[in-house]
C-alpha positions, -999 to 999 in steps of 0.1 A, spaced: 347 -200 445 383 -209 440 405 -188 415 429 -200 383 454 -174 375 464 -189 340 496 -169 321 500 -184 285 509 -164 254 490 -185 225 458 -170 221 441 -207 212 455 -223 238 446 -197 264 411 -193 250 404 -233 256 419 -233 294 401 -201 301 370 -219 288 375 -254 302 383 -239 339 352 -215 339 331 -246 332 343 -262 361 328 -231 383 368 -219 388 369 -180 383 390 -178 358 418 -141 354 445 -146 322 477 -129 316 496 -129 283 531 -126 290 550 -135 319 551 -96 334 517 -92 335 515 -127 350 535 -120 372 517 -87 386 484 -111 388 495 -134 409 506 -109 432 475 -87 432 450 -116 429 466 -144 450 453 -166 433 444 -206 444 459 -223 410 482 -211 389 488 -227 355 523 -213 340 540 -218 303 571 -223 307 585 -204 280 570 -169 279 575 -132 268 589 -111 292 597 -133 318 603 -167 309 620 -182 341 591 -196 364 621 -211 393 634 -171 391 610 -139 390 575 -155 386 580 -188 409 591 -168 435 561 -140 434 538 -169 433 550 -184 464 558 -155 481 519 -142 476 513 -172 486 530 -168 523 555 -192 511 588 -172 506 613 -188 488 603 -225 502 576 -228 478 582 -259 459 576 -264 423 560 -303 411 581 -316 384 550 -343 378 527 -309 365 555 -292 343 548 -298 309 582 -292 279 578 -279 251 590 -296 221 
């Protein structure tokens, strides 16, 4: 079964991804903040990570929680980020 890792601080929004994912058959871990996110992806390795861009604690995905995604990942610091899946706030 294939794993989302999905790190988003609005409870509603959060709820519905956890939700739509899990009904999809994806097993489905959540973080609240951009730490704890951060700690997931490294213990879980996940297979999809969906990241907000602007969170508490660590709020810089191209710094601190891009880089533990890819390094868990076996990636190192040549992971690259897709500018078509990167959503802005506004």
């Amino acid at each position: 079964m294939k794993s989302v890792l999905i790190v988003e601080d609005n409870q509603a929004m959060l709820r519905g991804l956890e939700d739509n994912f899990a009904m999809k058959g994806y097993r489905v871990k959540t973080a609240p903040d951009g730490e704890r996110g951060l700690h997931a992806a490294l213990a879980g390795r996940p297979d999809l990570v969906i990241l907000d861009i602007m969170l508490p604690k660590l709020n810089d995905p191209s710094a601190e929680a891009g880089y533990a995604y890819h390094h868990a990942h076996g990636q190192g610091s040549r992971g690259r980020r897709d500018p078509r899946t990167e959503r802005r706030g506004g």
